[in-house]
Backbone bond lengths (Angstrom), bond angles and torsions (degrees), N, CA, C in turn:
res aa  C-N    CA-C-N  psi(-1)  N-CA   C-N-CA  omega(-1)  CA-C   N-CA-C  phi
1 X - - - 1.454 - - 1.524 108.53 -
2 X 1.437 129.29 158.86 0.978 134.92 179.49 1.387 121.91 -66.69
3 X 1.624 125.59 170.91 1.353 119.29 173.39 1.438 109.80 -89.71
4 X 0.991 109.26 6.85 1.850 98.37 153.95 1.604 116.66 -59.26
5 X 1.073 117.62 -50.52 1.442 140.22 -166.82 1.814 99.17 -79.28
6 X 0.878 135.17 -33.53 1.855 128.46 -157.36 1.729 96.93 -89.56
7 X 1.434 84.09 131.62 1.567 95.96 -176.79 1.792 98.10 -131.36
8 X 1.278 130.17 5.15 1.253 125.38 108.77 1.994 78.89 106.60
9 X 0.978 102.83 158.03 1.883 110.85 179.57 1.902 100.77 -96.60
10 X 1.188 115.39 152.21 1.402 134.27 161.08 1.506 114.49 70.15
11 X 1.203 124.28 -145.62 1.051 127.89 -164.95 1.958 130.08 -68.93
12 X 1.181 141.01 151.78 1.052 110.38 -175.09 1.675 111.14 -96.77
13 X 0.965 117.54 127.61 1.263 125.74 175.26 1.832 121.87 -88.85
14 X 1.346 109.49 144.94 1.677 95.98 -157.90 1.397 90.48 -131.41
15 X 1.244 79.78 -177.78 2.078 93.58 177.30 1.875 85.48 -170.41
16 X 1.136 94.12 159.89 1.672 117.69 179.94 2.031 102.87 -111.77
17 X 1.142 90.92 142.58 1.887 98.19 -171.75 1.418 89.49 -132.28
18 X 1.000 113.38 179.05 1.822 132.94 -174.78 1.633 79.18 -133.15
19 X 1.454 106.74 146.80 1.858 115.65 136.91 1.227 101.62 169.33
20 X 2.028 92.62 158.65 1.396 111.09 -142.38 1.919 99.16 -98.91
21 X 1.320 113.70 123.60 1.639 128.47 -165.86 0.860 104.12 -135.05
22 X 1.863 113.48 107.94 1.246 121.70 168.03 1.466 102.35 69.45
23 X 1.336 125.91 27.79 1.657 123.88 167.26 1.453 117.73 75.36
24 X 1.630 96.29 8.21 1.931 99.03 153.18 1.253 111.82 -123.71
25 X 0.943 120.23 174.62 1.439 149.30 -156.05 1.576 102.79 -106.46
26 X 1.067 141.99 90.37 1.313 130.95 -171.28 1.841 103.50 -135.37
27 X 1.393 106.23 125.49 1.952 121.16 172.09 1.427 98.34 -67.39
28 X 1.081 119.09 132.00 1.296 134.26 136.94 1.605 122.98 -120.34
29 X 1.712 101.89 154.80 1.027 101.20 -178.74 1.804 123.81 -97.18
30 X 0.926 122.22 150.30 1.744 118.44 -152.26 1.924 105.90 -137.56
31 X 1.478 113.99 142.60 1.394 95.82 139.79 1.663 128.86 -153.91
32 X 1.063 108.57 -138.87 1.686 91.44 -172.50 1.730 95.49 -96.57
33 X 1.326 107.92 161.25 1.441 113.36 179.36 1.785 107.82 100.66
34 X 1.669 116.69 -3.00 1.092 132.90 170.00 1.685 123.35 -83.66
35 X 0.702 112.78 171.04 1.450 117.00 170.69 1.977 105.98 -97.61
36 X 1.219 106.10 114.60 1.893 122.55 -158.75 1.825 101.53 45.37
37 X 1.139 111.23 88.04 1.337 109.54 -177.34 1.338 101.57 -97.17
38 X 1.358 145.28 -10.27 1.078 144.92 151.45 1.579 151.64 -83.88
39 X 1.622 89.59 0.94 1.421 87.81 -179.57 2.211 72.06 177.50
40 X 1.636 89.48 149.40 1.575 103.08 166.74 1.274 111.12 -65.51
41 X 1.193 124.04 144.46 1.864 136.37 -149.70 1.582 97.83 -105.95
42 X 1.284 104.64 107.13 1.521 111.18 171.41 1.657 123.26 -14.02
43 X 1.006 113.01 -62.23 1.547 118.37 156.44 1.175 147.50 -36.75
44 X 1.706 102.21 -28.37 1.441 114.51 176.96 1.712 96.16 -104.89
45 X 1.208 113.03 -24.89 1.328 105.35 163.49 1.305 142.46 -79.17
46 X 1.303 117.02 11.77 1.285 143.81 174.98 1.507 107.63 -112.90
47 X 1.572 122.49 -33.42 1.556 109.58 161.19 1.196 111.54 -58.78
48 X 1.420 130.33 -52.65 1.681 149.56 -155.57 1.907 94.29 -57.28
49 X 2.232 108.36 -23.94 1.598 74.28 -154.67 1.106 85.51 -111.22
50 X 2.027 134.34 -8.16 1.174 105.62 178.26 1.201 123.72 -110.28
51 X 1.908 122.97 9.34 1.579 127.79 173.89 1.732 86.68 -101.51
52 X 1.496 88.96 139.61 1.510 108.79 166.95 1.718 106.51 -97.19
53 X 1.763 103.82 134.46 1.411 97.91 177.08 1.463 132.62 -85.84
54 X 1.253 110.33 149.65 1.399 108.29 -162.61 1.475 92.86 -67.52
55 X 1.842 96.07 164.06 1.442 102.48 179.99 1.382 105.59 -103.60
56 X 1.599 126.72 28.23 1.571 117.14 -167.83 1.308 94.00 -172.90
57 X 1.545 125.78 149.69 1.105 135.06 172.40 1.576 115.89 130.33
58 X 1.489 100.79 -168.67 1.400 115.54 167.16 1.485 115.36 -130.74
59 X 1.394 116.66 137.55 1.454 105.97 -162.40 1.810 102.31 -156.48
60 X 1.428 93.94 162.38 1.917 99.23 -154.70 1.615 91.80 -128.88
61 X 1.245 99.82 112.46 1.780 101.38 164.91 1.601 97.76 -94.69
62 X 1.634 94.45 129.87 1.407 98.60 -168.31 1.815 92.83 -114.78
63 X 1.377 116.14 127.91 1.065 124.25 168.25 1.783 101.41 94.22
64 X 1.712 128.20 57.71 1.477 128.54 -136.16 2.108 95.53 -72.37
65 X 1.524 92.37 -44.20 1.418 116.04 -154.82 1.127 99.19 52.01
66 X 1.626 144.40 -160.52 1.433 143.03 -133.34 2.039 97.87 -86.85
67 X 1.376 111.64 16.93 1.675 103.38 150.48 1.501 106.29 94.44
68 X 1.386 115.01 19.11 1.834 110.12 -178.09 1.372 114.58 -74.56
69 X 2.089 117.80 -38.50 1.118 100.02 157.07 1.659 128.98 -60.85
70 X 1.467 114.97 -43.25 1.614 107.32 -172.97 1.412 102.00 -61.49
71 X 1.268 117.13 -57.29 1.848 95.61 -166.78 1.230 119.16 -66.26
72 X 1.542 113.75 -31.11 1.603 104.30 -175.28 1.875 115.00 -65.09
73 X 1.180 90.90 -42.73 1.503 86.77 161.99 1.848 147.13 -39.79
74 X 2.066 94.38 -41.51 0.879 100.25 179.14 1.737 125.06 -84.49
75 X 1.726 97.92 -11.07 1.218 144.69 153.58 1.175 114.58 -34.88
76 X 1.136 120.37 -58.32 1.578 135.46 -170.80 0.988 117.12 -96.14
77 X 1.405 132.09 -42.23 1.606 132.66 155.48 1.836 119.32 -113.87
78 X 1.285 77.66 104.64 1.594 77.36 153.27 1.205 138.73 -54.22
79 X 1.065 126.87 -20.83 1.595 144.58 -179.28 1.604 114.65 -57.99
80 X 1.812 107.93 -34.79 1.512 117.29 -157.65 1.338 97.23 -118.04
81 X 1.352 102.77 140.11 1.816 138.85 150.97 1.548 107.46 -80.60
82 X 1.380 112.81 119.92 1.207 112.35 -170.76 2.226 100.92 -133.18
83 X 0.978 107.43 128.40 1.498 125.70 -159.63 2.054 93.00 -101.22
84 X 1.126 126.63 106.30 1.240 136.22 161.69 1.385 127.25 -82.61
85 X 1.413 132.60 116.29 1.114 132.75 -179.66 1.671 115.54 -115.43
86 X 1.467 111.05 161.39 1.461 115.24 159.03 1.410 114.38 172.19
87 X 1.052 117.14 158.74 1.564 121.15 -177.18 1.508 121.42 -79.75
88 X 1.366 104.59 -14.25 1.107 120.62 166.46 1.560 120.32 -87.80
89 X 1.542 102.37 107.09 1.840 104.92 171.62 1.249 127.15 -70.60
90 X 1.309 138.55 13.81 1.462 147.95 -154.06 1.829 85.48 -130.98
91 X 1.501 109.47 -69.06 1.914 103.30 160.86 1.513 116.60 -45.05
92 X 1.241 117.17 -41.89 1.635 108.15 167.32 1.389 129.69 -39.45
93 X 1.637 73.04 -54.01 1.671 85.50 -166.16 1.474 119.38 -66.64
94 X 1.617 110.22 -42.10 1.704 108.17 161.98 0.855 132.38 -46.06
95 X 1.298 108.32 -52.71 1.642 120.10 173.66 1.707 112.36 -26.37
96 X 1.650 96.15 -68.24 1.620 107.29 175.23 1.767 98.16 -31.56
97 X 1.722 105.37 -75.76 1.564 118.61 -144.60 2.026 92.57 -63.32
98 X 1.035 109.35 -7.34 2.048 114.08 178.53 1.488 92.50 -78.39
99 X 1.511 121.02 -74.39 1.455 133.75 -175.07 1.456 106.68 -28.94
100 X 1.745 129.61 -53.85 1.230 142.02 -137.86 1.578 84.74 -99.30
101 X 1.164 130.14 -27.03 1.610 122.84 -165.93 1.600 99.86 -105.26
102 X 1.564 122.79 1.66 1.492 117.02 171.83 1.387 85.56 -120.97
103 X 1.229 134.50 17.39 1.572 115.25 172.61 1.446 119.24 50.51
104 X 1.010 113.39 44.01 1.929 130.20 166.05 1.271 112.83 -121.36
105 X 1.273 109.62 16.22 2.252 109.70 -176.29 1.598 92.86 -56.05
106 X 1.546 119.72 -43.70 1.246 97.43 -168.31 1.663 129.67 -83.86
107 X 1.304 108.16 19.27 1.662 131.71 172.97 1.297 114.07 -116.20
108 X 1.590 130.04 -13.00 1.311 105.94 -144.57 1.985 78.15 -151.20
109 X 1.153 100.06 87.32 1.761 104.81 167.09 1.598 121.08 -100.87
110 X 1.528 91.54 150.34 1.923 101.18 -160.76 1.329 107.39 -106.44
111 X 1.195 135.03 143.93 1.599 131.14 -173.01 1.628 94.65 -168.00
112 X 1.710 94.63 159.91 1.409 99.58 165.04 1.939 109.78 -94.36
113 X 1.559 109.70 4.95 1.180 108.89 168.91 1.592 115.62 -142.43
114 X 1.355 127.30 149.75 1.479 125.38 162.56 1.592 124.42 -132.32
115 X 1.338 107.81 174.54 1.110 115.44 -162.30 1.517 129.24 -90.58
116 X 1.314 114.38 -73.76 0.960 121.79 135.66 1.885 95.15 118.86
117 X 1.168 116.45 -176.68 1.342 160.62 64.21 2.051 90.50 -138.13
118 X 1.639 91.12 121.00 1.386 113.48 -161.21 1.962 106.41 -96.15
119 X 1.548 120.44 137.49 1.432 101.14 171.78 1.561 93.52 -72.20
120 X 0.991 137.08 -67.66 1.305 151.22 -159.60 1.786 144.51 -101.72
121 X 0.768 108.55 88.20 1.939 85.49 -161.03 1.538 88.26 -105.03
122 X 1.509 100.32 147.46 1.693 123.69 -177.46 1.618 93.13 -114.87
123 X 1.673 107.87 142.61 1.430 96.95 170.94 1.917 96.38 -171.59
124 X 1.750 97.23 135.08 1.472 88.10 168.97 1.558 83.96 -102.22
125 X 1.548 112.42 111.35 1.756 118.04 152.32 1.371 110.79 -51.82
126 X 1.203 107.93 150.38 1.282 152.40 167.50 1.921 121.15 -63.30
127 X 1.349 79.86 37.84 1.637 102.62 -177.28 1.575 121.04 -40.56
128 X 1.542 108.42 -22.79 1.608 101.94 171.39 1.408 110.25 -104.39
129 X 1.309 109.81 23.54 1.846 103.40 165.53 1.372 104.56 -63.78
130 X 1.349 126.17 -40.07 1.694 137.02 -166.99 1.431 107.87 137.25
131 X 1.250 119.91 173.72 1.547 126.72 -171.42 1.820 98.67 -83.98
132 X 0.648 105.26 -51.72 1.600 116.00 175.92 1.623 135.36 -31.15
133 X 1.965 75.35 -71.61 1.630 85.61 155.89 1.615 136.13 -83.08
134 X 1.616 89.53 -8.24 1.631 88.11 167.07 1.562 112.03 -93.52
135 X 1.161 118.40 -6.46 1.807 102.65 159.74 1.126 99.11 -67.12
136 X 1.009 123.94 -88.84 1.735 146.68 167.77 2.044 92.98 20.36
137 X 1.173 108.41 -63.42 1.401 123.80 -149.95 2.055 89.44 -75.75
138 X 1.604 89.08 -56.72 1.908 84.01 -173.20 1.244 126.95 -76.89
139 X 1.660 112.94 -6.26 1.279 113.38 164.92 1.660 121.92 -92.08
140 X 1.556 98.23 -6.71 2.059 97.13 159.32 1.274 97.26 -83.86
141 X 1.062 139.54 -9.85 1.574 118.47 -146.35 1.898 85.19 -115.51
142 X 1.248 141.88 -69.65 0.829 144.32 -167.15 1.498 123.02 -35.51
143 X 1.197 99.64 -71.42 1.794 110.39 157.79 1.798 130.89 -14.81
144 X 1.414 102.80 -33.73 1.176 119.13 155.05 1.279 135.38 -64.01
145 X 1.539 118.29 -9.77 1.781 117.30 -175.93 1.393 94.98 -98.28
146 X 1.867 86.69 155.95 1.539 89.41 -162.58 1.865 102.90 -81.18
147 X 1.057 102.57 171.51 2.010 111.95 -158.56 1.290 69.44 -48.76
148 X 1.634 148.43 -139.10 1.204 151.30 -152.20 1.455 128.70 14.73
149 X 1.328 110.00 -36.98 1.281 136.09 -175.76 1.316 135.34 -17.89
150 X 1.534 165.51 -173.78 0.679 159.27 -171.38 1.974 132.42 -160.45
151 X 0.972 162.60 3.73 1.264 146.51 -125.37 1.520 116.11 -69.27
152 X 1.328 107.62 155.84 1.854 111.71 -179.73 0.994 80.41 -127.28
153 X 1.797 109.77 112.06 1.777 121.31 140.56 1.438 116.30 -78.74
154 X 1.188 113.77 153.16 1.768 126.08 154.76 1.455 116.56 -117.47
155 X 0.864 116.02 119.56 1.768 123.69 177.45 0.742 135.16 -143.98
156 X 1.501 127.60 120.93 1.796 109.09 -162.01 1.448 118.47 -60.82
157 X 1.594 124.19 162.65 1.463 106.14 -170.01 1.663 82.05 -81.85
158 X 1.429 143.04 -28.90 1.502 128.55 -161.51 1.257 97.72 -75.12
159 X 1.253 146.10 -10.76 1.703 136.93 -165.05 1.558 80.81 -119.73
160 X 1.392 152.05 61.59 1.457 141.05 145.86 1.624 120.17 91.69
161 X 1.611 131.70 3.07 0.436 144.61 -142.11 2.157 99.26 -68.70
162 X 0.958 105.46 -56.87 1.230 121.63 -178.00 1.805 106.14 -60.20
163 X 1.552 112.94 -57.91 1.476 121.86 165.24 2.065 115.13 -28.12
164 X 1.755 77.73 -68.34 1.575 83.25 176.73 2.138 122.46 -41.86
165 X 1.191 86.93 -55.65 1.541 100.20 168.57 1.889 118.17 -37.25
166 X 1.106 92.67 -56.76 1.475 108.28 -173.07 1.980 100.98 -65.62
167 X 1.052 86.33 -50.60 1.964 94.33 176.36 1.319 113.97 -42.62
168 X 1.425 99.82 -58.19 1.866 111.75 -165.24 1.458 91.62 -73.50
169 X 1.658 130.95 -43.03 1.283 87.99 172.54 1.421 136.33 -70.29
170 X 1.385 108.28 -40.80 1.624 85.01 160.66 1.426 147.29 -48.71
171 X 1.326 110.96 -0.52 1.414 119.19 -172.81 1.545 93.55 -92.72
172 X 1.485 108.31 -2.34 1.909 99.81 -167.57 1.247 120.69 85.31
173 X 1.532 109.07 26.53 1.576 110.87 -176.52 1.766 85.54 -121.07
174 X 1.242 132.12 88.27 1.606 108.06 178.34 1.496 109.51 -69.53
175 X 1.387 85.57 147.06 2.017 97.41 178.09 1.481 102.43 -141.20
176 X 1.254 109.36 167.15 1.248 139.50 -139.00 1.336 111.63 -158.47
177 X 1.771 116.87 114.28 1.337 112.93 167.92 1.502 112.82 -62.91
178 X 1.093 125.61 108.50 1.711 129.09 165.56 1.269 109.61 -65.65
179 X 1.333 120.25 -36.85 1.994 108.84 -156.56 1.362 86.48 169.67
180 X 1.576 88.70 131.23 1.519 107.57 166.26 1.642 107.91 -112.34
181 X 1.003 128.01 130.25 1.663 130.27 138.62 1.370 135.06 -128.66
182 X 0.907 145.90 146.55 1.334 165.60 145.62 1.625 92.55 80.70
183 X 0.834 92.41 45.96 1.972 91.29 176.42 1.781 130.67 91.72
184 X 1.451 76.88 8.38 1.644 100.18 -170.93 1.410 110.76 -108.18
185 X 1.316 159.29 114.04 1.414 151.39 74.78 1.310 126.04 38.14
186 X 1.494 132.18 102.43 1.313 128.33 -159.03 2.039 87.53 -125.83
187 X 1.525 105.32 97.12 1.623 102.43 -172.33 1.720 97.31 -86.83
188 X 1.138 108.18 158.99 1.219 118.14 178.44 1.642 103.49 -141.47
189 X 1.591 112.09 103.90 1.655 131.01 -172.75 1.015 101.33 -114.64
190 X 1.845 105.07 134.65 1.056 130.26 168.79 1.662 131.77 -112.97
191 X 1.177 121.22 -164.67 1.688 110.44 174.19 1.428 98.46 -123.95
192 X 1.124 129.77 140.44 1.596 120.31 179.82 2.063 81.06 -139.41
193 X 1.641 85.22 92.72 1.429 105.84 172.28 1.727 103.04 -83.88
194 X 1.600 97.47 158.04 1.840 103.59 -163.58 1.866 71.91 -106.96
């Protein structure tokens, strides 16, 4: 199975990273058995530099791994409650110990499930689970933003990035290339309720 899924045997082992979110500089703590446990993942660092975060709402980082979208977010606006998910309990768990070391635990909660009705969810998916299971995954997850709603994908354009786009709109989610850089796809999905 993929390293989306491995939450790895025994103890957790860490390491400290630097990276720059939303135009600060913020440590987090990371480890292996994560999704980019060594360094912030080009992709998510290219959402962080070209969506600006809202200053209000409620919002779902879907897929957190060690929590750079949820905390930096909550980081950046005070305004937002931001709900972190992943299947991975070792990404859970950082997430928490990220939140607690930027002092946002009380905005920014970690679970392997959430609730929702979300303004916004940010997420680099998990694009090498398969095409399948990644509909599967964004069509539970989507359904949840409120009618107004919003999501920011990142996807490389070489792993489907453009495909994906075209899909979700047919599914009735219209999307929108927002911003491309460095090989990345910045989708911007909506709900176009009847």
């Amino acid at each position: 199975m993929s390293h989306y899924f491995e939450t790895g045997e025994g103890p957790l082992v860490t390491r400290e990273i630097t990276a720059q979110v939303f135009g600060r500089e913020l440590g987090f703590t990371t480890a292996r058995g994560v999704f980019s446990g060594s360094r912030l993942d080009p992709g998510t660092s290219v959402l962080l530099r070209e969506v600006s975060p809202p200053q209000s709402g409620h919002l779902l980082d879907l897929g957190c791994g060690f929590g750079p979208i949820a905390v930096g977010l909550a980081v950046a606006s005070p305004g937002v409650t931001v709900e972190a998910v992943d299947v991975n309990e070792k990404a859970v768990e950082l997430t928490r110990m990220n939140a607690e070391r930027h002092q946002v635990a009380d905005r920014v909660s970690a679970a392997s499930t959430a609730a929702g009705p979300f303004d916004e969810i940010w997420s680099n998916p998990p694009i090498r689970i398969g095409k399948e299971a990644l509909h599967e995954l964004l069509l539970a997850w989507l359904p949840r933003l409120k009618p107004d709603g919003v999501a920011w994908l990142v996807v490389g354009k070489n792993l489907g990035g453009d495909s994906l786009a075209k899909w979700l709109t047919a599914q009735g989610w219209p999307t929108e290339k927002f911003a491309s850089a460095k090989g990345f796809r910045i989708l911007k999905t909506t709900w176009a309720r009847e």
